[in-house]
N, CA, C and O atoms as a Tinker XYZ file with bonds, in Angstrom:
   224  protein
     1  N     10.037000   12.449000   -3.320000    73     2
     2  CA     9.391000   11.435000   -4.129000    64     1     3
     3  C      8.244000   10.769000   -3.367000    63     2     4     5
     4  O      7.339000   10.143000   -3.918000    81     3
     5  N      8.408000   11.028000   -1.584000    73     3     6
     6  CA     7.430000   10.207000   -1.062000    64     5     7
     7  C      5.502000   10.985000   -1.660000    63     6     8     9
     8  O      5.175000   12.165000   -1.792000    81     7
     9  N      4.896000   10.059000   -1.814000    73     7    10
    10  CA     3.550000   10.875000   -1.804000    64     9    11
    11  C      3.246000   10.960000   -3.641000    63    10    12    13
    12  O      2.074000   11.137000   -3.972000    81    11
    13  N      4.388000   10.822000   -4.841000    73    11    14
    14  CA     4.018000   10.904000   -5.714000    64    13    15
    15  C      3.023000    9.970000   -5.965000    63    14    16    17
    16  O      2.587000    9.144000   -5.163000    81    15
    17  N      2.522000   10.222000   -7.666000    73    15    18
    18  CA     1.904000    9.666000   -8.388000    64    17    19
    19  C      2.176000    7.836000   -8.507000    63    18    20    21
    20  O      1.445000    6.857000   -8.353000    81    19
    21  N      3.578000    8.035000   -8.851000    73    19    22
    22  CA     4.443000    7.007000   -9.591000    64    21    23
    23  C      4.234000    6.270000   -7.872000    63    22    24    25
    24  O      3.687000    5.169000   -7.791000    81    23
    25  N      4.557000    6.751000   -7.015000    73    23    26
    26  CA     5.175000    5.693000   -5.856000    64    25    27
    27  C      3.680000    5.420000   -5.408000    63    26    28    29
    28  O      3.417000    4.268000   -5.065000    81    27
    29  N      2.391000    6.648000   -5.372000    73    27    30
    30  CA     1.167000    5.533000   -4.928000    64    29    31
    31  C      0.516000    4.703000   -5.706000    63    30    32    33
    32  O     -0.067000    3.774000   -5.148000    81    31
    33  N      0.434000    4.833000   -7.398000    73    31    34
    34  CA     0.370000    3.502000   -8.177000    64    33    35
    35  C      0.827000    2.478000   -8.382000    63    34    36    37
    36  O      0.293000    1.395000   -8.620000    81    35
    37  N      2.756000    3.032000   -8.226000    73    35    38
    38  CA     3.667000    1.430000   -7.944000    64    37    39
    39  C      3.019000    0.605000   -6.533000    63    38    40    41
    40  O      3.070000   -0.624000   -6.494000    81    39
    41  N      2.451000    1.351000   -5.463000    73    39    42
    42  CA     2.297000    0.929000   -4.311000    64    41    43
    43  C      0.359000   -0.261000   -4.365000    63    42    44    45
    44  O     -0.129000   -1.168000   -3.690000    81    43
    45  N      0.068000    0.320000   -5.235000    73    43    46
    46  CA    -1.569000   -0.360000   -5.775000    64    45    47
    47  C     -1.441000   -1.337000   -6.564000    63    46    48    49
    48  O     -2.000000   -2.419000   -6.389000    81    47
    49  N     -0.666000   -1.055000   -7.550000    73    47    50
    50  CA    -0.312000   -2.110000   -8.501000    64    49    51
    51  C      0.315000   -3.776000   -8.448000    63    50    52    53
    52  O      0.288000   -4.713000   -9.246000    81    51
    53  N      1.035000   -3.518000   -6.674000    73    51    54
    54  CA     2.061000   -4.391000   -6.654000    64    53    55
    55  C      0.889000   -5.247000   -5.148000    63    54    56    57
    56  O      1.189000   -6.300000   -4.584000    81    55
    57  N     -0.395000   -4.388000   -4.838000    73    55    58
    58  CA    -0.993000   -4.806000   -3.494000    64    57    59
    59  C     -0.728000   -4.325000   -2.376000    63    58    60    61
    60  O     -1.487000   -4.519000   -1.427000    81    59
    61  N      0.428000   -3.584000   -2.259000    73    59    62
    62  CA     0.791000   -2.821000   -1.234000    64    61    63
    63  C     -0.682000   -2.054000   -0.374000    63    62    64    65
    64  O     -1.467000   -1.282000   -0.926000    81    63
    65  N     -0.769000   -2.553000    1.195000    73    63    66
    66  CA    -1.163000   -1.918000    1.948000    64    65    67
    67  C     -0.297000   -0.671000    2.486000    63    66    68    69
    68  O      0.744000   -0.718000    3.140000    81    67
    69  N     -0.925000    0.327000    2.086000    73    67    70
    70  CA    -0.170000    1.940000    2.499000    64    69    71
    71  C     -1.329000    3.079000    2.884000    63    70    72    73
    72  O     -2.503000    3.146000    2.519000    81    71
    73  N     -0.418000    4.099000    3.910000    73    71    74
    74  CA    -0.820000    5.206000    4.083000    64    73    75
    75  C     -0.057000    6.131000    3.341000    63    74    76    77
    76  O      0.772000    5.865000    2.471000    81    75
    77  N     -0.511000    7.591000    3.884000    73    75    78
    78  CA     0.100000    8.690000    2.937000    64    77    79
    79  C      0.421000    9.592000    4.457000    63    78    80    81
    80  O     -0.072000    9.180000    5.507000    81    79
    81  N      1.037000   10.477000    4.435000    73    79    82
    82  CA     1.530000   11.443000    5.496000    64    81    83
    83  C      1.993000   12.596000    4.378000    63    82    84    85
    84  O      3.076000   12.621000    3.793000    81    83
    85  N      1.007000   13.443000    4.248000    73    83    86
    86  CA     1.116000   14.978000    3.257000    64    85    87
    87  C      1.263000   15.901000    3.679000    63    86    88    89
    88  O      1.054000   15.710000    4.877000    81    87
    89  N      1.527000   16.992000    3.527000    73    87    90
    90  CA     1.507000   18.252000    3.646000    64    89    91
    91  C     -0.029000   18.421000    3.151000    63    90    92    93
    92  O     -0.384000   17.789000    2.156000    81    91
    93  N     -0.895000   19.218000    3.791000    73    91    94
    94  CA    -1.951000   19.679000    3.092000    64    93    95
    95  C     -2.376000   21.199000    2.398000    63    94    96    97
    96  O     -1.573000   22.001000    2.877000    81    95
    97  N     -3.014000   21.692000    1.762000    73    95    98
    98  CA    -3.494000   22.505000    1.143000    64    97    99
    99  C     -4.779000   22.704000    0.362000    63    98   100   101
   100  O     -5.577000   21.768000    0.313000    81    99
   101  N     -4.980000   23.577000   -0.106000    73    99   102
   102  CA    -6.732000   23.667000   -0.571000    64   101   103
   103  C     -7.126000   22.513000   -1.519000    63   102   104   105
   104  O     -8.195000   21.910000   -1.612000    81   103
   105  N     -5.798000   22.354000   -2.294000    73   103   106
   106  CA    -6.325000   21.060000   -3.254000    64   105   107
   107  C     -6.219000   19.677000   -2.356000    63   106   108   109
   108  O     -7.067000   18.875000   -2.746000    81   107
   109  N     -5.650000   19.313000   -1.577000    73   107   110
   110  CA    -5.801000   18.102000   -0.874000    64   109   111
   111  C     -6.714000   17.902000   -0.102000    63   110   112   113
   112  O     -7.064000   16.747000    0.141000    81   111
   113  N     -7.519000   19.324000    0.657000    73   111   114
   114  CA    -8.346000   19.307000    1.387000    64   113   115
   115  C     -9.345000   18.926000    0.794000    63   114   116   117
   116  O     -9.996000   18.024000    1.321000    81   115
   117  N     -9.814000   19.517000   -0.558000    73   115   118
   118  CA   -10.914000   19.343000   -1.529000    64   117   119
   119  C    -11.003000   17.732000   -2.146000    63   118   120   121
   120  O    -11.940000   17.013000   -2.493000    81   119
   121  N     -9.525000   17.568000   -2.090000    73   119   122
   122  CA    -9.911000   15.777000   -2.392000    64   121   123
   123  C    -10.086000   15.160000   -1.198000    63   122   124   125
   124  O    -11.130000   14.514000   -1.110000    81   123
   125  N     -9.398000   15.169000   -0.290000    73   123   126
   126  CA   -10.001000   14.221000    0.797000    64   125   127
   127  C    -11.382000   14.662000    1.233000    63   126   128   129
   128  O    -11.923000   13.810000    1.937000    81   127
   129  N    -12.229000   15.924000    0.984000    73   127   130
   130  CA   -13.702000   15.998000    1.187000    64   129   131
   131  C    -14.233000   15.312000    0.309000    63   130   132   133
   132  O    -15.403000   14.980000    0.501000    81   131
   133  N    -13.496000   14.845000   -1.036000    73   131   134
   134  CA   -14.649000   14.418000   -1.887000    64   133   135
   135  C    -14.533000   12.685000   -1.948000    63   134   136   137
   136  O    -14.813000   12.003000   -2.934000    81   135
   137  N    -14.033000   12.166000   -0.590000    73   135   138
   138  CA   -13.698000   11.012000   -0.319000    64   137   139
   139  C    -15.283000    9.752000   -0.026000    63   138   140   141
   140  O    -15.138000    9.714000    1.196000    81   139
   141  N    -15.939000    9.262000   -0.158000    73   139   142
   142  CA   -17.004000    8.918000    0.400000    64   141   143
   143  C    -16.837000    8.427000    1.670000    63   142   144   145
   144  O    -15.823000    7.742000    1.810000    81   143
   145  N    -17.605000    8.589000    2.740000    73   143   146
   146  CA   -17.562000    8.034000    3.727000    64   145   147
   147  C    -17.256000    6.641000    4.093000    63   146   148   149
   148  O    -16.667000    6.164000    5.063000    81   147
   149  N    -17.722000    6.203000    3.226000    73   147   150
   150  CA   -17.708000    4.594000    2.853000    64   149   151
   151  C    -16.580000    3.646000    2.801000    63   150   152   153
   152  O    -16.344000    2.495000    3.169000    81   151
   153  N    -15.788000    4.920000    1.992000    73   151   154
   154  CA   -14.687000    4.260000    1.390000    64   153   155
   155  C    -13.274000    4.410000    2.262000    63   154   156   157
   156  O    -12.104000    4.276000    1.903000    81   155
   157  N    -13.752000    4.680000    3.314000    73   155   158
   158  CA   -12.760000    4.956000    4.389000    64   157   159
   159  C    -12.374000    3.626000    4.858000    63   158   160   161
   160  O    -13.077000    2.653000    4.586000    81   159
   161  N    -11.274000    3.518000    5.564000    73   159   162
   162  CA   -10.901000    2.318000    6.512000    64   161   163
   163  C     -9.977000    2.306000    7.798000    63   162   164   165
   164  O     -8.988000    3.038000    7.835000    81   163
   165  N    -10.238000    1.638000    8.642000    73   163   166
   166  CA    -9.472000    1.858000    9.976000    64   165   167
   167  C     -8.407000    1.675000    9.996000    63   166   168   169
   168  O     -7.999000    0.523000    9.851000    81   167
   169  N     -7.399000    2.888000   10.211000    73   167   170
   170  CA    -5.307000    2.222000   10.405000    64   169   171
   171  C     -5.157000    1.644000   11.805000    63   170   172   173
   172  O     -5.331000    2.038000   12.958000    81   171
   173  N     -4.778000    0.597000   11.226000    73   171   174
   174  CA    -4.266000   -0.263000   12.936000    64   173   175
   175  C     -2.964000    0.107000   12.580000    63   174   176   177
   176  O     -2.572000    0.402000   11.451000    81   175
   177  N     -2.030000    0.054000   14.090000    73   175   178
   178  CA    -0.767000   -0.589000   14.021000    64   177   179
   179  C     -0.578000   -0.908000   15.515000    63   178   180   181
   180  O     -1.154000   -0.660000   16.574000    81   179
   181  N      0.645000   -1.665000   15.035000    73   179   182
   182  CA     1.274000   -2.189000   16.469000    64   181   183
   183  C      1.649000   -1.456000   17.234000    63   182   184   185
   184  O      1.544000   -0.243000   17.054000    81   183
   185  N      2.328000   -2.110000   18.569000    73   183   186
   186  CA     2.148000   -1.734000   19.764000    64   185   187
   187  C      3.567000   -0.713000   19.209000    63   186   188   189
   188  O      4.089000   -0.923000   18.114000    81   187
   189  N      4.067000    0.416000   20.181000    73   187   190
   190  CA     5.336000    0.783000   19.972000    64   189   191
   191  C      6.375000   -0.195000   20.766000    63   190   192   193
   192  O      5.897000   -1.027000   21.537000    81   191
   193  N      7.435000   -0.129000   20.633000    73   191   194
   194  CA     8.297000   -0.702000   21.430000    64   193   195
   195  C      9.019000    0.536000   21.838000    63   194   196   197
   196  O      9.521000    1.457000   21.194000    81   195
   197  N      8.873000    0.162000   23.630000    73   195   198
   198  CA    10.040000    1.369000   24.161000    64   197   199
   199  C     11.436000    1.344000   23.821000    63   198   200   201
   200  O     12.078000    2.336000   24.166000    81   199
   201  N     11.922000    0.612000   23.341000    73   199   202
   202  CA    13.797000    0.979000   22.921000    64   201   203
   203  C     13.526000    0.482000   21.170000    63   202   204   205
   204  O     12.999000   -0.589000   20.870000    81   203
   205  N     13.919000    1.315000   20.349000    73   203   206
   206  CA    13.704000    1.086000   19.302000    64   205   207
   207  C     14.839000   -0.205000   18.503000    63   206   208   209
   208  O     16.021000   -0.475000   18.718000    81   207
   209  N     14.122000   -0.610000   17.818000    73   207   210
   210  CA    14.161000   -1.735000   16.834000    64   209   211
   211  C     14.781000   -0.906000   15.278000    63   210   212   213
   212  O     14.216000   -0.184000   14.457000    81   211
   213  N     16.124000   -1.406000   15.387000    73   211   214
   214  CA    17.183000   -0.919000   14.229000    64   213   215
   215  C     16.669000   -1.537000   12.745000    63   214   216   217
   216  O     16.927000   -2.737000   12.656000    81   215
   217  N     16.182000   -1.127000   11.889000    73   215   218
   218  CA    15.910000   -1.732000   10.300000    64   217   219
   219  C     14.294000   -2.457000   10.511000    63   218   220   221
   220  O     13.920000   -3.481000    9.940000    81   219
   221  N     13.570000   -1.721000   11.374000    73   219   222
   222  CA    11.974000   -2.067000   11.602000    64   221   223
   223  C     11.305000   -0.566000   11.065000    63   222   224
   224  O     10.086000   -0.395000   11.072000    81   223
């Protein structure tokens, strides 16, 4: 279900800041070329933590 339709519009709709992590192929390649340069934006994230953090 991750990556659908339904979960990246529920995810726009509600304001959700999100990425995507896909599998790619000729049709994904062809949409992310037809992306404008423009419309790109920088992913920050935080630092890692060396011993992991349970329900983070």
């Amino acid at each position: 279900m991750f990556g659908t339709k339904k979960v990246i519009t529920t995810c726009i709709q509600r304001g959700a800041e999100f990425s995507l992590s896909i599998s790619r192929n000729k049709r994904i390649n062809a949409a992310i070329a037809a992306i404008d340069e423009a419309a790109w934006t920088r992913c920050t994230t935080r630092a890692r933590s060396k011993t992991p953090t349970p329900g983070r």
